[in-house]
C-alpha positions in Angstrom: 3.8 2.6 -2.7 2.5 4.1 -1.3 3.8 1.8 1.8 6.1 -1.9 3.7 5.8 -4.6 5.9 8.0 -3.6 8.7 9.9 -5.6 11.1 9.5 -2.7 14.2 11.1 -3.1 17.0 8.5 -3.9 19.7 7.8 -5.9 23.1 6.5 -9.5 23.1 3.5 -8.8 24.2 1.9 -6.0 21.7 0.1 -8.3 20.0 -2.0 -10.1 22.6 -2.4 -6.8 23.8 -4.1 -5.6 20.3 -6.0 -9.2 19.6 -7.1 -10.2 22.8 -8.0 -6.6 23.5 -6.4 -5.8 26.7 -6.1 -2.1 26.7 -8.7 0.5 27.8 -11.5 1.6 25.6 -12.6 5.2 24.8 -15.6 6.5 22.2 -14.0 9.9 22.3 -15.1 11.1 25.7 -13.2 10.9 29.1 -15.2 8.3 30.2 -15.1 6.3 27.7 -11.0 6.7 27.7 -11.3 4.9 31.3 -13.1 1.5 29.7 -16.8 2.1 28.9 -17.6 1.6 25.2 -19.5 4.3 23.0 -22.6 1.9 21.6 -23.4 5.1 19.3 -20.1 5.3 17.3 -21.0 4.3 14.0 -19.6 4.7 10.7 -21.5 7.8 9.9 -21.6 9.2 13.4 -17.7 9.0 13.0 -18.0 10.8 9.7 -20.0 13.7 11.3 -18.4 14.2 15.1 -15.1 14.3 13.5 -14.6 15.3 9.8 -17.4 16.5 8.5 -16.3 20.2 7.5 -12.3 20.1 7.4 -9.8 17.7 5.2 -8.8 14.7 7.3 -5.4 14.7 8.1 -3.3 11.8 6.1 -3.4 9.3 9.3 -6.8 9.8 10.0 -10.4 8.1 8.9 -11.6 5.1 8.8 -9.1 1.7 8.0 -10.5 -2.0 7.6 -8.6 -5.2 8.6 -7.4 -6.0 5.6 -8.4 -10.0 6.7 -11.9 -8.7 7.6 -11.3 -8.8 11.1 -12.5 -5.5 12.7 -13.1 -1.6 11.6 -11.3 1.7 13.6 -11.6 5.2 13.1 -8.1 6.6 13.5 -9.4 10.5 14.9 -8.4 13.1 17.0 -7.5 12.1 20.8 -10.2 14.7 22.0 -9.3 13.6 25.7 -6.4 14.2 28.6 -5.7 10.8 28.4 -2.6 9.9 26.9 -2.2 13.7 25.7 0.7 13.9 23.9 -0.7 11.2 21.7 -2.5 13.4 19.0 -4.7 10.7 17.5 -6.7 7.5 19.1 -7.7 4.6 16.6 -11.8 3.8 17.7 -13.5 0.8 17.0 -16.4 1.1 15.0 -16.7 -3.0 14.1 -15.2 -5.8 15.2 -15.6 -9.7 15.0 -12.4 -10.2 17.6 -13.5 -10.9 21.1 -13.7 -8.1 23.7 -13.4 -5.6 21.0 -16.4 -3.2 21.8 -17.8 -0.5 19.5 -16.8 3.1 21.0 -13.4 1.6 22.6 -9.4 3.0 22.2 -7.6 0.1 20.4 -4.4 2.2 20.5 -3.2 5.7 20.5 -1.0 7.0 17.6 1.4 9.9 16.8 3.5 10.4 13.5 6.9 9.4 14.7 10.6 11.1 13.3 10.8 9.5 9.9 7.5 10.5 8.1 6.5 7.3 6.8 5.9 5.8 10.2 3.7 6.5 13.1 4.3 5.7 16.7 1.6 3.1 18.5 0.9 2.7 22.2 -1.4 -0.1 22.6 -2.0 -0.8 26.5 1.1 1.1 27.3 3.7 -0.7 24.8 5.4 0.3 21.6 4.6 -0.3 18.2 4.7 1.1 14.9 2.9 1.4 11.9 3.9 2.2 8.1 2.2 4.3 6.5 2.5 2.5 2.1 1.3 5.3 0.4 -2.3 7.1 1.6 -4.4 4.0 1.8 -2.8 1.3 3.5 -1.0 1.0 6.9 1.6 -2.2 7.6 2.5 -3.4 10.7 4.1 -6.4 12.4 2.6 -7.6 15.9 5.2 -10.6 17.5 3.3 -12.2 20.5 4.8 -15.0 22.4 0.7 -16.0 22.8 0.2 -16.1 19.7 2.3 -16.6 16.5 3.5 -13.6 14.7 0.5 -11.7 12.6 1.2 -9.0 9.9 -2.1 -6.1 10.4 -2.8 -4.5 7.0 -5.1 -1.7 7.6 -6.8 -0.4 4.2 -8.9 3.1 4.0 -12.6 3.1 4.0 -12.5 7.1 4.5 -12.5 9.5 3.0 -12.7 7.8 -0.4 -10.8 10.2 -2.0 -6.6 9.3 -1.2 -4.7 12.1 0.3 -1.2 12.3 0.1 0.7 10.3 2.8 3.3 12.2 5.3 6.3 9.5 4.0 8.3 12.5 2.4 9.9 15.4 3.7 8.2 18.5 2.6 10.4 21.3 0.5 8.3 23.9 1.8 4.6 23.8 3.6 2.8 25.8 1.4 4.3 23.9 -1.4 2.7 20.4 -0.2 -0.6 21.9 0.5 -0.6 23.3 -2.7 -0.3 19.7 -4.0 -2.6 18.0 -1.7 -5.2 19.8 -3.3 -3.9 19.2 -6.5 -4.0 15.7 -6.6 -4.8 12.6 -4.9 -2.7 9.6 -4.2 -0.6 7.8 -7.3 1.0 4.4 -8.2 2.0 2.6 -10.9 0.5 0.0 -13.4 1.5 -1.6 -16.9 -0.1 -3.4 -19.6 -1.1 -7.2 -19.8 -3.8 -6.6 -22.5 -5.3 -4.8 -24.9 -7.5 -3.3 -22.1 -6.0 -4.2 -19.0 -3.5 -3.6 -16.6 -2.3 -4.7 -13.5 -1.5 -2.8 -10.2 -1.7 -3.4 -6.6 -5.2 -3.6 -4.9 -3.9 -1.4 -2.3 -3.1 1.0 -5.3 -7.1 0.9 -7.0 -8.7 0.2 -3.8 -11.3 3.1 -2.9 -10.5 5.3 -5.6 -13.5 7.3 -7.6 -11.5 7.7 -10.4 -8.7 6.1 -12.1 -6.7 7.7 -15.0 -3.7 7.6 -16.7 -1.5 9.5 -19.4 -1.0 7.3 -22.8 1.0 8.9 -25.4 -1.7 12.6 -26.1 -4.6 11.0 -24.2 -5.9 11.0 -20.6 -7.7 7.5 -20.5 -9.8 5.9 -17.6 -10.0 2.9 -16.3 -11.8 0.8 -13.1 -10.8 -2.1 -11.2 -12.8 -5.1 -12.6 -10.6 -8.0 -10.5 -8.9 -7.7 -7.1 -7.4 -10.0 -4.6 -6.3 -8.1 -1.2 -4.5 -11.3 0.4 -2.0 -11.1 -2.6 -2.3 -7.2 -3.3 -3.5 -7.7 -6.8 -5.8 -5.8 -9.3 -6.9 -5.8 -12.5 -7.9 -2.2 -13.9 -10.0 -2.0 -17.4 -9.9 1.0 -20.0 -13.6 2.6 -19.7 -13.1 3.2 -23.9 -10.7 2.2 -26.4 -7.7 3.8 -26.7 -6.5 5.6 -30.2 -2.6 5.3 -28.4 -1.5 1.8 -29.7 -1.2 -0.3 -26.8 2.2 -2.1 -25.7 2.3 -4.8 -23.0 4.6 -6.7 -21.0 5.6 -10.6 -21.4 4.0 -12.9 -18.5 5.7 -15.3 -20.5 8.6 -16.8 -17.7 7.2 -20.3 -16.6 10.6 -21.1 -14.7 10.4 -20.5 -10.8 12.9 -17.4 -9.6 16.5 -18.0 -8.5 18.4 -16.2 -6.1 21.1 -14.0 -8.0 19.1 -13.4 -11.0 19.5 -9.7 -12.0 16.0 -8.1 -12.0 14.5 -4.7 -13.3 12.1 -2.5 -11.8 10.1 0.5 -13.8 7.7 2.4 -12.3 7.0 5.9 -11.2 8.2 6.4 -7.7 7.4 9.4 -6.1 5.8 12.3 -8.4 5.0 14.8 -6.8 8.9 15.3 -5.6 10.9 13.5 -8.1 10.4 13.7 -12.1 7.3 12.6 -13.6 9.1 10.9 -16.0 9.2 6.7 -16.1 12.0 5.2 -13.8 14.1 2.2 -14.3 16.3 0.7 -11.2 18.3 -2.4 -10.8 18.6 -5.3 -8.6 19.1 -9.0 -7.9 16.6 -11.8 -5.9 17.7 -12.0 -2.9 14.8 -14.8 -1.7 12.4 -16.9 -3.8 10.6 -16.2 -0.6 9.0 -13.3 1.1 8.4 -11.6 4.2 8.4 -14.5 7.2 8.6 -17.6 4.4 5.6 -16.1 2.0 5.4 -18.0 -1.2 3.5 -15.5 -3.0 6.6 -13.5 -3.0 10.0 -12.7 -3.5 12.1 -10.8 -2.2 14.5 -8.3 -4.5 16.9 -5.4 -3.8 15.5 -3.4 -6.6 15.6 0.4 -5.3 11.5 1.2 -4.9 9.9 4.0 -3.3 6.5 5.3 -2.4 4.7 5.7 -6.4 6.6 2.0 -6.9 3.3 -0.1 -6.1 2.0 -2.0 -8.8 5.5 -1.2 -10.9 6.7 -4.6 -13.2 9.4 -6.5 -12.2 11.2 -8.1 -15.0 14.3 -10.4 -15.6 17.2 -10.2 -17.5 14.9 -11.0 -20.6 12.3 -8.7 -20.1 10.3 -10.7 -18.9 7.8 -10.2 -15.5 8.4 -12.2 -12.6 6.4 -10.2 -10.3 4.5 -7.4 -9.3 6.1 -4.8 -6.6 4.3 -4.1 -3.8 5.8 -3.5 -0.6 9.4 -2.8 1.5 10.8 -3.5 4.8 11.2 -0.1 6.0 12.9 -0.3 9.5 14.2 -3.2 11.4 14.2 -4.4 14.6 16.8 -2.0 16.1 14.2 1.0 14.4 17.4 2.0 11.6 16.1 1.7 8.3 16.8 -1.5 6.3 18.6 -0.7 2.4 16.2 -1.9 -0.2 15.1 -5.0 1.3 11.8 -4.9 -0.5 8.9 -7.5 -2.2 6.9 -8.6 -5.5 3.9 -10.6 -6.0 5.1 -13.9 -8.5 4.0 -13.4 -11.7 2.0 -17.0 -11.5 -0.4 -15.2 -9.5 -1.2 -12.1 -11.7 -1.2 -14.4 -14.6 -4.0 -16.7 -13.0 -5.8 -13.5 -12.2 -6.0 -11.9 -15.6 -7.2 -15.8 -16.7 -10.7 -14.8 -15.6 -11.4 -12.0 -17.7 -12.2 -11.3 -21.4 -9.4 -9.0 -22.0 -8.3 -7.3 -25.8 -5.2 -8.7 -27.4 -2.4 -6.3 -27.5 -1.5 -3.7 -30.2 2.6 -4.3 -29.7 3.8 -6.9 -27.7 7.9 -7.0 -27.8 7.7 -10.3 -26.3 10.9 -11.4 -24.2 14.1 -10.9 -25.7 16.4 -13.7 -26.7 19.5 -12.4 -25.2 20.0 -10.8 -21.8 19.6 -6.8 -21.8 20.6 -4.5 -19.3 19.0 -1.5 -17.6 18.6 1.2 -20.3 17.5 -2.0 -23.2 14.6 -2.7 -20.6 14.1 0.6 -20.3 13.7 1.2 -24.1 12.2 -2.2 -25.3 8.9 -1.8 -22.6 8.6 1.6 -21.2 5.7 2.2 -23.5 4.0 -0.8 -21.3 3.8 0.8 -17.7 2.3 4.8 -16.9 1.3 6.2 -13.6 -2.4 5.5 -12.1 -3.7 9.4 -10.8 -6.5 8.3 -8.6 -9.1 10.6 -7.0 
């Protein structure tokens, strides 16, 4: 999921120091490292000084400001500065002042807990979460300016490596499935055609595809809206599987206390394989720092959870999972204090496509159900995205 938006603790000041580019730059070179800028770090000179020849490692390439805002290579620290710092993030484009092409935004290192790595930006502390392999969360407090939530998304490599967010069973073993596969998430049916995931999920991918019933079907992302972390992916043929899909049916706005229902496919390449069903309750009709566009529940998800439905008591969706607080402020990890994109969104989404009406569509149930009657009445509806 593969991702969170954490709460980390950090000083005041890291975020002026990232936006109003305080820190020194550096294109790779000791010289650079002490403040001159690298005019010659492109995209594509990136691509060749650095990975050309060798798998990138899951932190590194090339990550976009999710709001548009600026471009960094996340590479190799190549200089004695800040040594024990394995990786520097580079800017390769920027539209934020002072930001100059060849600079060091920030140094990084993959900190205890696998999921997270370690920032140092002008000497301060920060942290990034790593939500799945294409998407990095963090939260910058300033007391300059007001608190800003960085999404970084992957540019490069294209294909999505596995993220370092589990502990490995053996080393040979996750190599083994690095190579196998690339990243994973989860998406469900809302048409004939159609399903719906998180953008974060379908971003960059080359390939989409997905296990229905005997057939290994393809799709391609046709809508998507990063701001809310939605997508729309489309069959590339008909399917001969008969096609269930969810309800979008609820029109009522969420309530704290309501019991809600998660089913997705969290973690593959440790856990089962199999569809996953866990249980919660709202905690907030509101997300993370008073979001509208989400809600906050206490239904257990992990990494392989983005783009799973969340459904009520009746089966029917009231939003879309796609993200988790991972630590807090003291840096001990929250308990499933995690987020879903309201259904009204998705729904307004899939409104500007031509889209297939469903084969089977159970509809919501008249009576309340619990966690193995959701299970059975809609599992049909959701599968795991493989993306290469």
């Amino acid at each position: 999921m593969a991702k969170s938006f954490p709460r980390p603790p950090m000083l005041a000041l890291v975020a002026a120091a990232l936006l109003l580019a305080s820190c020194s730059g550096d294109g790779g070179e000791r010289a650079a490292a002490k403040g001159a800028p690298d005019p010659t770090l492109t995209r594509s000179a990136v691509i060749e000084r650095y990975f050309e020849g060798r798998e990138a490692r899951p932190i590194e390439g090339i990550w976009l400001d999710a709001g548009g805002a600026f471009e960094v290579a996340i590479v190799p620290n190549r200089t004695s500065v800040n040594a024990n710092w394995p990786f520097v993030a580079l800017v390769i484009n920027s539209s934020e002042p002072g930001w100059q092409r060849g600079q060091t935004r920030f140094y990084l290192r993959t900190a205890t807990l696998g999921s997270a790595h370690d920032v140092l930006i002008d000497g301060q502390g920060a942290t990034l979460i790593q939500q799945g392999a294409n998407t990095l969360d963090a939260m910058l407090p300033s007391l300059v300016l007001p608190n800003k939530r960085v999404r970084l998304l992957r540019a490069y490599p294209e294909i999505a490596q596995e993220a370092p967010n589990l502990r490995r069973p053996r080393e040979e073993e996750s190599e083994r499935r690095r190579r196998r596969s690339g990243g994973s998430g989860t998406g469900f049916f809302v048409a004939g055609d159609i399903l719906a995931t998180n953008q974060h999920v379908a971003a960059g991918a080359k390939k989409i595809t997905f296990i229905l019933g005997e057939e290994t079907l393809e799709a391609e992302m046709i809508r998507f809206d990063g701001r809310l972390d939605l997508a729309l992916v489309r069959l590339k043929k008909k399917a001969r599987t008969r096609i269930t899909c969810v309800s979008l049916d609820r029109t009522e706005d969420i309530q704290r206390g309501e019991k809600v229902f998660a089913l997705g496919h969290p973690i593959p390449s440790l856990l089962s394989t199999d569809l996953k069903v866990s249980e919660g309750i709202v905690n907030s009709p509101r997300g993370e720092q008073n979001d509208s566009s989400r809600l906050q529940h206490s239904a257990p998800v992990q990494p392989g959870n983005s783009g799973s439905p969340l459904l009520d008591e009746f089966g029917r969706v009231v939003g879309v999972v796609d993200s988790r607080f991972d630590y807090g402020r003291d840096g001990r990890p929250n308990q499933n204090v995690n987020f879903a994109v309201k259904v009204r969104f998705l729904k307004e989404m899939l409104a500007t496509v031509d889209a297939r009406p469903c084969d089977n569509n159970p509809g919501p149930s008249s009576a309340k159900l619990d966690a193995k009657q959701i299970f059975d009445r809609y599992n049909r509806a959701v599968v795991r995205l493989d993306l290469e």
